[in-house]
C-alpha positions, -999 to 999 in steps of 0.1 A, spaced: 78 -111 945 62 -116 909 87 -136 899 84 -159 931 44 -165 924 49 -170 889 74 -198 899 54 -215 921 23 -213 898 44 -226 871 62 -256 896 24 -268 902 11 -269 867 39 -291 861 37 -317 887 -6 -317 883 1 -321 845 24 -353 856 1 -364 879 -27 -360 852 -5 -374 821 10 -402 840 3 -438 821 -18 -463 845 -6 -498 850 -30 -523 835 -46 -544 854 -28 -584 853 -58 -600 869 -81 -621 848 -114 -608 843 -141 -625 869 -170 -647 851 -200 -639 860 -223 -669 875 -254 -672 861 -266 -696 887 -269 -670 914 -304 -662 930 -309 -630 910 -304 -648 878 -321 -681 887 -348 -661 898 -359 -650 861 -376 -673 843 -364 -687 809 -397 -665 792 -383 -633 811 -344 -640 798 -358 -647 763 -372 -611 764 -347 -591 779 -314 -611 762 -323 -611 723 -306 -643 704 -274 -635 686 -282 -639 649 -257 -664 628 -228 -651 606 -239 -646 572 -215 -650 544 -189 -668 563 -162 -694 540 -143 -707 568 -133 -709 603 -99 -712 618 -93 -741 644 -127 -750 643 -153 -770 622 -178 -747 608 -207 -742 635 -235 -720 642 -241 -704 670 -276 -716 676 -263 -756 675 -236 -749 702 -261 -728 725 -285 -757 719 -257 -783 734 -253 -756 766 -215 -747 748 -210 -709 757 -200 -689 725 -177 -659 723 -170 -644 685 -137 -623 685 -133 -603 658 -93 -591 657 -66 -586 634 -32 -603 634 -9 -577 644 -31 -552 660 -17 -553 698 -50 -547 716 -62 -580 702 -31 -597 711 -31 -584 746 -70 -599 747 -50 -637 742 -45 -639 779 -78 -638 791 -92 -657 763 -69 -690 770 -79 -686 806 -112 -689 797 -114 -714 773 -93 -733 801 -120 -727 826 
């Protein structure tokens, strides 16, 4: 009878270890953008976004860009252009799987 139990006991650590352990599928869908102009956005003024969202400060130190001009940040929020910095590494696979999204939002 023992030996039965201790089966059984061992039979569902294994399968709740599986279930635990098991890898999750990534998600394919691009990631939503969020739109600023809805009513609980619009409804701040520009005074009350100034004080809760603090400027990004420019790149010190920087001796080039790739694909781009050199900018700062502060002239391209001045023209209304939306500015994303990635920071990633050629060969490191998280940053490559970030591509994707990235083309699909430069496209939007």
């Amino acid at each position: 009878m023992k030996k039965g139990i201790w089966l059984i006991a061992i039979v569902v650590i294994i399968i709740l270890a599986i279930v635990y352990l098991e890898p999750k599928a990534p998600s394919t869908s691009a990631p939503t953008l969020v739109n600023t102009s809805s009513s609980a956005s619009s409804s701040l003024s520009s005074a009350a976004k100034a004080m809760l969202y603090a400027r990004t400060p420019e790149l010190a130190g920087i001796s080039g860009y790739l694909n781009t001009d050199s900018i700062t940040i502060a002239e391209e929020l001045a023209k209304g252009n939306i500015v994303l910095i990635d920071f990633w590494t050629y060969t490191c696979i998280n940053c490559i799987r970030t591509l994707p999204y990235l083309t699909a939002w430069d496209e939007k």
